[in-house]
N, C-alpha and C positions, 0 to 999 in steps of 0.2 A: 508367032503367037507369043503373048507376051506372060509374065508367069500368073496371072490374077484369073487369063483366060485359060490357062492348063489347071488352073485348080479347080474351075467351074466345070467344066469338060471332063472331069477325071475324078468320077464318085469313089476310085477304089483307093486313087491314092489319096482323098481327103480322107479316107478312112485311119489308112496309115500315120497321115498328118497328125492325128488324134495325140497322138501321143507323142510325135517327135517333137515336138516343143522341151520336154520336162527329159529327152534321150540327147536334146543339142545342149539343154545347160547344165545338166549332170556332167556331161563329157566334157564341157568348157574347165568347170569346177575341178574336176577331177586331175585334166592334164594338165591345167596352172597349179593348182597346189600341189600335186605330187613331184611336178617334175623342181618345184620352189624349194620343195623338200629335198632332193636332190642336188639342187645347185647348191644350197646352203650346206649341206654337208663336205660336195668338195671342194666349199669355199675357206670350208675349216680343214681343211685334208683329214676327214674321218674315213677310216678303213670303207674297205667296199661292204664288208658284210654286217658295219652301223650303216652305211648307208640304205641296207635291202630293211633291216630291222625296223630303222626309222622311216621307208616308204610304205613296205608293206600296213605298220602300225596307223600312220594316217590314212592310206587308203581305206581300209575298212571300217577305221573308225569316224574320218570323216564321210565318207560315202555313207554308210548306217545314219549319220547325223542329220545329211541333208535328203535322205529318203524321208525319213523318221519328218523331219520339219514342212517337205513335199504334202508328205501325205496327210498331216495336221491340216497344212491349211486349207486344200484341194475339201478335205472334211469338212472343216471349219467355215468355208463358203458358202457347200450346201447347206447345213445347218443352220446359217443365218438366212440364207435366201428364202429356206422353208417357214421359217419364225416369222417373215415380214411377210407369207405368203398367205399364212392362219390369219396374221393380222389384217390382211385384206379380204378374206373372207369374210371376217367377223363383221369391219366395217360393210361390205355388200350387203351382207343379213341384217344387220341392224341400225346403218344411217344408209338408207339407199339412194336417198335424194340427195344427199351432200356428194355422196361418189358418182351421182349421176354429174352433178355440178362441175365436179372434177374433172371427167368426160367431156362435157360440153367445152369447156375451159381447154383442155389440152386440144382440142382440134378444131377450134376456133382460131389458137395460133398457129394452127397446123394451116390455117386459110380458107377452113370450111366456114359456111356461113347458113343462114334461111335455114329453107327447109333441106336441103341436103344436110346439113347438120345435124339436123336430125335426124335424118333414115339414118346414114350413121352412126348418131349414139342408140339409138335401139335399137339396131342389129347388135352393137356391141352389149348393151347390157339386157338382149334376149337369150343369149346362156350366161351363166353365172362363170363359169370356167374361164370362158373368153374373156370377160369382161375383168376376176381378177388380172387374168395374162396382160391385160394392157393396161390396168394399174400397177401390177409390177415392173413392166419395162419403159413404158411412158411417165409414169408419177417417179419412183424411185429408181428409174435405169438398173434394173437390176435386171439378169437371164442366167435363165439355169445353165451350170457348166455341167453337161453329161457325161465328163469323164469319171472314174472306177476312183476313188482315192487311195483303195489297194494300188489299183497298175501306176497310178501317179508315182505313189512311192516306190513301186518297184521299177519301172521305168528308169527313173532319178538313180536308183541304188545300183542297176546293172549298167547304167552307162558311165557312171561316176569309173568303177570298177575295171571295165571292158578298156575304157578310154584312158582313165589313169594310171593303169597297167602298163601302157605304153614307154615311158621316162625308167621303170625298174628293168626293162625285158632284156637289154641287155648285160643289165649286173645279174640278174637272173643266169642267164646262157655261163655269164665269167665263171658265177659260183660253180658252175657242174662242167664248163670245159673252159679252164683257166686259160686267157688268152694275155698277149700284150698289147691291144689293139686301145685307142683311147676310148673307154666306153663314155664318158662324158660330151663327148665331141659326138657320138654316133647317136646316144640318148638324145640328145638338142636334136640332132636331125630326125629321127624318127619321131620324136611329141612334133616339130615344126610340121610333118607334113601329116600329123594329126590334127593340128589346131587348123589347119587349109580347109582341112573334110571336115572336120564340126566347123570350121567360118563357112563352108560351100553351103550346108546343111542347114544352119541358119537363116542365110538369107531364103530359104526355101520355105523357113517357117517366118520366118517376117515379113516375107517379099519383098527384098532390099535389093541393092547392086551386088554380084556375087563375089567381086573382085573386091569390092570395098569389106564385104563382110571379111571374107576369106583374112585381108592383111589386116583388120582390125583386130581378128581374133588371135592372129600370129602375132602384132606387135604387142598385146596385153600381155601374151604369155611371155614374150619378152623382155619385157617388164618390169612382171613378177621374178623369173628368172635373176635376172639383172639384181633384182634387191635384194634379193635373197642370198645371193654369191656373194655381195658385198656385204652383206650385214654378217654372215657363215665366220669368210674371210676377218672382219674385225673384230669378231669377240674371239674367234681364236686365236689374233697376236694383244687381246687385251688379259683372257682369264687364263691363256697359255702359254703367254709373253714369248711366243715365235717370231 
């Protein structure tokens, strides 16, 4: 069964799906920048515990940013979608013959013709409701997105968090049971097989190849990584002349 037919088949977890879109690139977001934030510091050999100061402080504050941006525009959608929804009411109520025209017109290139063309548009503009619904999504391709733009931004803000967590946890563990263990080498490893599970994750919500997801979201964050170590590294033999 291929994944298009598991998401048709399976009304509980289209449910679920609902939201793991804005829980796969929160989490994306979250363990590329945090862990960028990280390499950049031991690229400068900043102590372990600027490095937790300066994870910690992007996590939350970027995570809060890109909730906070989530749930604007998730908003900002429906507000305009509603705005051009009035507006087609208004046109239904008061040019009815020009939105019938528009009717006619859009499913004439749809192939209809004669008089099926017509049962057609007057079934559609025998409720008023229906007949907005298919000026909105035939005239201006526009449909309503039924998700919460509350759970949007929280969604976004807990996965950012949860996910981005991952790259600090074990400067976390050093601060409270001081180890000699390379925590930098074992951070890479733990964000790496986070970015596997948000790339698995993704292609779930995409429905793409899951291998191809999986290494495109590992090699991004590798990266990021990558420039972030190098860029850490050069300003701290340039503004600390090591």
């Amino acid at each position: 069964m291929n994944q298009a037919s598991y998401f048709q088949e399976n009304p509980n977890f289209n449910y679920f799906q609902k939201y793991l879109r804005e829980f796969v690139y929160g989490g994306v977001d979250g363990a590329i920048t945090t862990f960028a934030v990280v390499a950049g510091a031991v690229g400068a050999n900043l102590d372990s515990s600027i490095i937790l100061i300066l994870g910690f402080a992007n996590l939350f504050a970027d995570g809060f940013s890109m909730s906070i941006g989530a749930y604007l525009s998730s908003k900002t959608d429906k507000e305009n979608y509603f705005k051009y929804k009035n507006k087609e009411y208004w046109e239904v109520e008061h040019t009815p013959e020009s939105e019938k025209k528009e009717i006619e017109s859009i499913y004439r290139k749809k192939g209809f013709e004669g008089t099926l063309l017509q049962q057609v548009v007057e079934v559609i503009i025998s409720d008023r409701e229906r007949w907005v619904e298919q000026m909105m999504k035939e005239e201006l391709n526009m449909v309503l997105d039924k998700k919460n733009p509350q759970l949007v931004g929280l969604a976004t803000f807990l996965s950012f968090i949860v996910v981005g967590f991952i790259p600090l946890l074990m400067y976390v563990y050093d601060y409270f049971n001081p180890t000699s263990l390379n925590l930098f080498w074992i951070a890479g490893g733990l964000t790496a097989i986070a970015f596997l599970v948000i790339g698995g994750l993704k292609s779930l919500v995409n429905q793409t190849n899951i291998l191809k997801s999986m290494l495109e979201s590992l090699g991004l964050g590798l990266a990021a990584a990558l420039v972030a170590y190098y860029v850490g590294s050069f300003l701290e033999a340039v503004l600390l002349g090591s």
